[in-house]
C-alpha positions in Angstrom: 0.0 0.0 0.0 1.0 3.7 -0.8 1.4 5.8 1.9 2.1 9.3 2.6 3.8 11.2 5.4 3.0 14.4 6.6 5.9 16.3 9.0 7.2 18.9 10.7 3.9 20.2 12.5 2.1 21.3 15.4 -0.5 19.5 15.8 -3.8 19.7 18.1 -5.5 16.1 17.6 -8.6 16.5 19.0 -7.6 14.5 22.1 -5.2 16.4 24.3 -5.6 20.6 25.5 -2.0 21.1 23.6 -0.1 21.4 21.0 2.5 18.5 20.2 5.3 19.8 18.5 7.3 18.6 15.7 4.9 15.9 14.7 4.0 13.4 11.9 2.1 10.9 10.7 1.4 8.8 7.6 -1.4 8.0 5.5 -2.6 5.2 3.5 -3.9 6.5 0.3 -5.9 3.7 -0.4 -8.1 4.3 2.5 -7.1 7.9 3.6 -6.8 6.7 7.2 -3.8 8.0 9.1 -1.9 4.0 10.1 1.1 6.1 11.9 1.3 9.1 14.4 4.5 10.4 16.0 7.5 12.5 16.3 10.2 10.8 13.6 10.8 10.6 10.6 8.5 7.1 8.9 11.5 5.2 6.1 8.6 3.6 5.1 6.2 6.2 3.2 6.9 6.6 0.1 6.1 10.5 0.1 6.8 13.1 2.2 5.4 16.6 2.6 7.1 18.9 4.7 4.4 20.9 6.6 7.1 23.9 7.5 5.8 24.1 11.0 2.5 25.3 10.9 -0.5 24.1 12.6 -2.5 21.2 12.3 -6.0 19.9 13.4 -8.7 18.1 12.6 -11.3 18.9 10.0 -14.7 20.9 11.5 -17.8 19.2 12.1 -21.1 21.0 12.0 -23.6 19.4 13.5 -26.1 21.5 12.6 -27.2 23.0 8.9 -29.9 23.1 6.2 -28.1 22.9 3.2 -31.4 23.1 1.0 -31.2 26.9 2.1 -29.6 29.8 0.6 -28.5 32.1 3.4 -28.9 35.2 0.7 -32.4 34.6 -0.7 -33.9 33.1 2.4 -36.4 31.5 0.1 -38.3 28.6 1.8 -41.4 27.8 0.0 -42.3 27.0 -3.4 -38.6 25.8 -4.1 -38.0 22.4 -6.6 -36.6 19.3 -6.0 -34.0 20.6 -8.0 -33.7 23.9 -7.1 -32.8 22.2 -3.8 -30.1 19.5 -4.9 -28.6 22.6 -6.9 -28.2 24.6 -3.5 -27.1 22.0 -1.7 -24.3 20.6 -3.9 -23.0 24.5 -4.1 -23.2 24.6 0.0 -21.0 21.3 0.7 -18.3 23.1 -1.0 -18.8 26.2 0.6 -18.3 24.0 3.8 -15.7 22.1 2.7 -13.5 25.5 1.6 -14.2 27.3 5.2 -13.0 23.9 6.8 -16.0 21.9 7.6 -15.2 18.4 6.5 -18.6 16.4 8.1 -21.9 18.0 8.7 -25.2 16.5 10.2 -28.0 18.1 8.1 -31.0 18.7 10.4 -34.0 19.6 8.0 -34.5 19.1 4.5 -37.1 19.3 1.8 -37.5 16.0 -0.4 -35.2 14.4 2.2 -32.3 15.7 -0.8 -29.5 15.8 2.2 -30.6 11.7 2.5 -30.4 11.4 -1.3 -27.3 12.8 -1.5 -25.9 11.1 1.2 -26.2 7.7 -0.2 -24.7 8.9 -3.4 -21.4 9.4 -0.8 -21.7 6.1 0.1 -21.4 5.0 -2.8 -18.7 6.6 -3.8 -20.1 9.2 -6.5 -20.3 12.3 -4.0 -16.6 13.9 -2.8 -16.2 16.1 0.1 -18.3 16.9 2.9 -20.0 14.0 4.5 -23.6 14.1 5.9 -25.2 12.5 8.6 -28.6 13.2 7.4 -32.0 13.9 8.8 -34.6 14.7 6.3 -37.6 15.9 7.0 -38.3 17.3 10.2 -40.7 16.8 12.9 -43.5 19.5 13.6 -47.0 19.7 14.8 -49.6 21.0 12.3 -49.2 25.2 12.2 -45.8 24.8 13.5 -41.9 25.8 13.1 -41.5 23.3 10.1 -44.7 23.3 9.1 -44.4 25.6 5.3 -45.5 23.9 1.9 -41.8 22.9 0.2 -42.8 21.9 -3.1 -43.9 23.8 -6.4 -46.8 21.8 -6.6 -48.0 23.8 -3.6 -49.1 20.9 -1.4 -46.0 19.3 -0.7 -45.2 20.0 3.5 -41.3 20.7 4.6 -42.1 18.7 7.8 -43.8 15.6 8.9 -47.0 17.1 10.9 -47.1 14.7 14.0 -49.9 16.0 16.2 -49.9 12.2 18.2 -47.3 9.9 19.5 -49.1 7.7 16.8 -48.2 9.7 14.1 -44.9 10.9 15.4 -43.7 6.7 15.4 -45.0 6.4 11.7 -43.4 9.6 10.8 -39.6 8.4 12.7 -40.3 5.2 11.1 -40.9 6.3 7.7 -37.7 8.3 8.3 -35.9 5.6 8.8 -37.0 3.6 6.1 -35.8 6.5 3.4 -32.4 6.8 5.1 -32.5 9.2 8.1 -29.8 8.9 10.8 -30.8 11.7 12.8 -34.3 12.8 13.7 -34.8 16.6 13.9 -38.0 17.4 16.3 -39.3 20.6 16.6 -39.9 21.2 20.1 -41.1 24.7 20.4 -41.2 27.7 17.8 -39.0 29.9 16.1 -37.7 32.5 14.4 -38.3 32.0 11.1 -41.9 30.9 11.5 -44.2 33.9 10.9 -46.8 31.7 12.8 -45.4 30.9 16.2 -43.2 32.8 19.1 -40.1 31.5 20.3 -41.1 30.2 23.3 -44.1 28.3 22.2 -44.2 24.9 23.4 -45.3 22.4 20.2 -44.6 19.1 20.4 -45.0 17.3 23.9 -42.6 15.9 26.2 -44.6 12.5 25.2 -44.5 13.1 21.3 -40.6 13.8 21.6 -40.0 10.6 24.1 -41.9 8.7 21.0 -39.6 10.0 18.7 -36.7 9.0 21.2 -37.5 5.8 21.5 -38.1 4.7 18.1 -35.1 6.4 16.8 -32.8 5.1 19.5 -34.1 1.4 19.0 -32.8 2.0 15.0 -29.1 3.6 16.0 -30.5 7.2 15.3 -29.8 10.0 17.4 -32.4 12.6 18.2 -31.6 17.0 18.0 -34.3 18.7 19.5 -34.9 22.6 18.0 -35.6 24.2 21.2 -35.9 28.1 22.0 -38.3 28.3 24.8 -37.7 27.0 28.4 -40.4 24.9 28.4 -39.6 23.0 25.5 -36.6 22.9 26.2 -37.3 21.4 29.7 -40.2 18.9 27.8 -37.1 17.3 24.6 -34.4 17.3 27.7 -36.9 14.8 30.3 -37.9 13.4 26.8 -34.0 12.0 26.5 -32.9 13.8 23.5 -29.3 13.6 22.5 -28.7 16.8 21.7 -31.1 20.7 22.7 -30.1 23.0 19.6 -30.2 26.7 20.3 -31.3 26.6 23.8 -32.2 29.9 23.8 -33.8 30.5 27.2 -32.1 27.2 29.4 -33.5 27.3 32.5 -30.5 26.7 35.6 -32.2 23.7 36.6 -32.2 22.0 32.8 -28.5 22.8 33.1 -28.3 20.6 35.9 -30.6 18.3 34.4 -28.0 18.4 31.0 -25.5 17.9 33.4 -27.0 14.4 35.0 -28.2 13.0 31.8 -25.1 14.1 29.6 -27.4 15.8 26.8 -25.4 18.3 24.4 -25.7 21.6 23.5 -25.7 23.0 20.5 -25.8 27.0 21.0 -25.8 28.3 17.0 -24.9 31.9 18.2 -24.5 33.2 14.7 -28.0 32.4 13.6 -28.8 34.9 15.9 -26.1 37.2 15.6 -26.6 38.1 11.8 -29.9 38.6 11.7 -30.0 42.3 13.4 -26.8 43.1 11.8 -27.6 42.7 8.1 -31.5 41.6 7.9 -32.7 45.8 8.6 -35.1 46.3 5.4 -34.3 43.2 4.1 -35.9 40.7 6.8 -39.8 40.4 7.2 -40.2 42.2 10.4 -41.3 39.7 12.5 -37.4 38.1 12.1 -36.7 41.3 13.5 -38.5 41.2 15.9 -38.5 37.8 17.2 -34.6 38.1 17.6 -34.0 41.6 19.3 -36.4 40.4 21.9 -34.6 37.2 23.0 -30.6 37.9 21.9 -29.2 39.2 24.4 -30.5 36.7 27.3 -29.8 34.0 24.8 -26.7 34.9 24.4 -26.0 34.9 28.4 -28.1 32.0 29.5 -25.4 30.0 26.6 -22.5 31.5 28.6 -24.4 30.0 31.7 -24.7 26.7 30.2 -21.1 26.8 29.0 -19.0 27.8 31.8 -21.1 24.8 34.1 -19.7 22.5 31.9 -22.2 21.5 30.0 -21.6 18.9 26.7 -21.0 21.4 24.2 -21.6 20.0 20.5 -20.7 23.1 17.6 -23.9 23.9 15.1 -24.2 26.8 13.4 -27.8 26.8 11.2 -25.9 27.6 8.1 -28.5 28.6 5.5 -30.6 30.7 7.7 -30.6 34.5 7.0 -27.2 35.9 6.2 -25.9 32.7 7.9 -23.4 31.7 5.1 -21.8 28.0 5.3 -18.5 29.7 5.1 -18.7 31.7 7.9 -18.9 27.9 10.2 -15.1 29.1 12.0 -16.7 32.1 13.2 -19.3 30.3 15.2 -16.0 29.0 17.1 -14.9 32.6 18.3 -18.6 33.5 19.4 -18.3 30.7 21.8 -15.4 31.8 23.7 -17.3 35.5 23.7 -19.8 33.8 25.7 -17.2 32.0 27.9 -15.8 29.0 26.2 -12.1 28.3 26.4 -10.6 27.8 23.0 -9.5 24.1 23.8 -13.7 23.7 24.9 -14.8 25.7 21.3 -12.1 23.2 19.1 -13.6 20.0 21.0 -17.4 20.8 20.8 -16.3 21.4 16.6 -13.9 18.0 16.5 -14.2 15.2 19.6 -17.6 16.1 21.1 -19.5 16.3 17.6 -18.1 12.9 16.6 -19.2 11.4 19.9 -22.4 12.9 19.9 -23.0 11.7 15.8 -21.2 7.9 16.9 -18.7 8.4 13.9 -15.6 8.8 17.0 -14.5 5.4 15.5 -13.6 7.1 12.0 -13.7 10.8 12.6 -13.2 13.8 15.2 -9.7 13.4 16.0 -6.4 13.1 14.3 -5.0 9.5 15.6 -4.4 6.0 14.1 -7.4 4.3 12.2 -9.1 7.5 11.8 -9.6 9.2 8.4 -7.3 12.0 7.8 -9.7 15.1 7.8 -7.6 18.0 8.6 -6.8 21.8 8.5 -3.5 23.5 8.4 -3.4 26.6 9.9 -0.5 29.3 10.3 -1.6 30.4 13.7 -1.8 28.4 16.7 -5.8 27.9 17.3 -5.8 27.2 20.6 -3.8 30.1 21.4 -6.0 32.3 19.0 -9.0 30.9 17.9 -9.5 33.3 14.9 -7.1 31.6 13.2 -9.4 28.8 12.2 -11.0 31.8 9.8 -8.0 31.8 8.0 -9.6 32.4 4.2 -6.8 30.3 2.7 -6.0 27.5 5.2 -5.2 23.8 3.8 -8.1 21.4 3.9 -7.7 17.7 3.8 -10.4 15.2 3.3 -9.3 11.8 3.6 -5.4 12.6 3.0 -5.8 14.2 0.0 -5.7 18.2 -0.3 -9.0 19.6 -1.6 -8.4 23.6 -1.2 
């Protein structure tokens, strides 16, 4: 077998809360899993590339976007099945460029992130992976509840107004190819019908949804603003509370107990009232003046007691571009996060929390090479995973 050996790096793998200096290790091209790690020089790879001391470490995971959207139209309804793959396909490699070498897609129309998925494995789809979700979960006049299709009938989500109808609908998930369910646990900002903090689906439709997707190796995200939804998918045994707007300090301690992540998607909110002014229905606006600011803190609450942090960003909501996914990492250390904390939520944790840590997350032996090389030191300056022209490995080989 071919292999290739990468040198004379620092290198953050993932694992450890340091750099390791003047490290190596070597690929196998065949299978673009790293079979060697260390500090010498490997006689036995056939090609080496001298990394001039810069900084290494492992490829971003996103464990939260909806590449069916385009974060400059903001166009939801009415869109074709096409019009869909098209966006997509152009938002992996917006990904891929900024760093983000897996994602897990949590919403989307004609299930087109399962579609494409399957198309990666079987080997006709480069670049970013997906961990997909498809359709999401909502109750009838709900966040997810808009008409998708050009045919004008078609719904985004599955409306599951019982714990009967949620099962069918995690089932049916299943059968097309979902490996995450997305449940929509309270409202949102984008829905012109609902307020943040409504509660919608019911701590017993979400434990429904748990159960049938854990019995089938799926994990469950639960979109959850409002404190009492968030309370209702946390005692419901989610694996993961995205946004979190309003966490309560007792659901903190409840995160705490039961180990559930969180992932906080600062810049969805942060972009909106910076560039949506006259170019945002109102009701955007609104929604996210009124709530920002204690989001924002009751995150820092959440993040300096230690909750599971997972690294999300809703890429594909307004102004939310995919390429800005490195930013999301500085917000978090705004809001309290150490740097080491804001580089494992995006590498270790998101792999645990996806159950891909056997082939992805961190930079060690067995585990595809997915990596970045920087020219700063992140964990000393965490802006330096923005870098516009960083190096960005997928599976040893060098695709920007």
């Amino acid at each position: 077998m071919a292999k290739t050996e990468y040198l004379n790096f620092n290198l953050f793998d993932g694992n450890k809360s340091q750099i390791q200096k003047n490290s190596s290790f070597t690929i196998d091209d065949s299978s673009g899993k790293i079979v060697r790690v260390g500090h010498q020089k490997d006689q036995n790879a056939e090609k080496q590339i001298d990394l001039h001391s810069k900084y290494v470490m492992p490829g971003l995971i996103n464990a939260h976007t909806h590449i069916m959207m385009s974060p400059q139209t903001n166009k939801l309804e009415y869109l074709s099945e096409a019009e869909i793959t098209f966006t997509a396909l152009n938002n992996l490699k917006e990904l891929l460029r900024s760093g983000v070498t897996y994602i897990r897609d949590c919403g989307c129309a004609f299930d087109v992130d399962i579609k494409l998925a399957k198309l990666q494995q079987e080997g006709r789809l480069k670049g970013t992976e997906i961990m997909p979700s498809g359709r999401p979960m909502s109750m009838t006049g709900g966040h997810g509840d808009f008409i998708e299709g050009v045919d004008g009938e078609t719904r985004w989500g599955y409306l599951t107004d019982s714990s009967d109808e949620m099962r069918k609908a995690v089932r049916t998930a299943f059968k097309h190819g979902a490996k995450n369910i997305k449940v929509m646990a309270t409202g949102g900002v984008m829905s012109s019908t609902d307020q943040i903090d409504d509660t919608e689906l019911s701590e017993e439709e979400i434990r429904t949804a748990v159960e049938e997707a854990h019995s089938k190796h799926m994990t469950v995200a639960a979109h959850a603003e409002g404190a009492r939804g968030i309370h209702n998918a946390i005692l419901a045994g989610v694996d993961s509370v995205e946004h979190g707007s309003y966490v309560t300090d007792e659901d903190i301690e409840l995160m705490l107990k039961q180990g559930t992540y969180l992932t906080s998607t600062l810049i969805a909110a942060y972009v909106i009232p910076k560039y949506g002014e006259g170019k945002l229905p109102q009701y955007m606006l609104d929604k996210t003046n009124s709530f920002i600011e204690t989001y924002f803190k009751r995150i820092g609450t959440a993040v300096k007691a230690g909750v599971k942090l997972s690294f999300g960003t809703d890429a594909g909501t307004p102004f939310n571009d995919f390429k800005a996914t490195p930013f999301e990492l500085q917000l978090l250390t705004e809001v309290g996060a150490s740097n080491e904390q804001a580089l494992f939520a995006a590498s270790k944790n998101n792999s645990e929390l996806l159950n891909i840590d056997n082939d992805y997350g961190t930079l060690e032996n067995n585990k595809y090479a997915d990596f970045l090389v920087l020219d700063e030191n992140p964990l000393e300056n965490i802006k330096a995973v923005q870098q516009p022209d960083k190096e960005v490995y997928k599976k040893g080989v060098r695709v920007y």
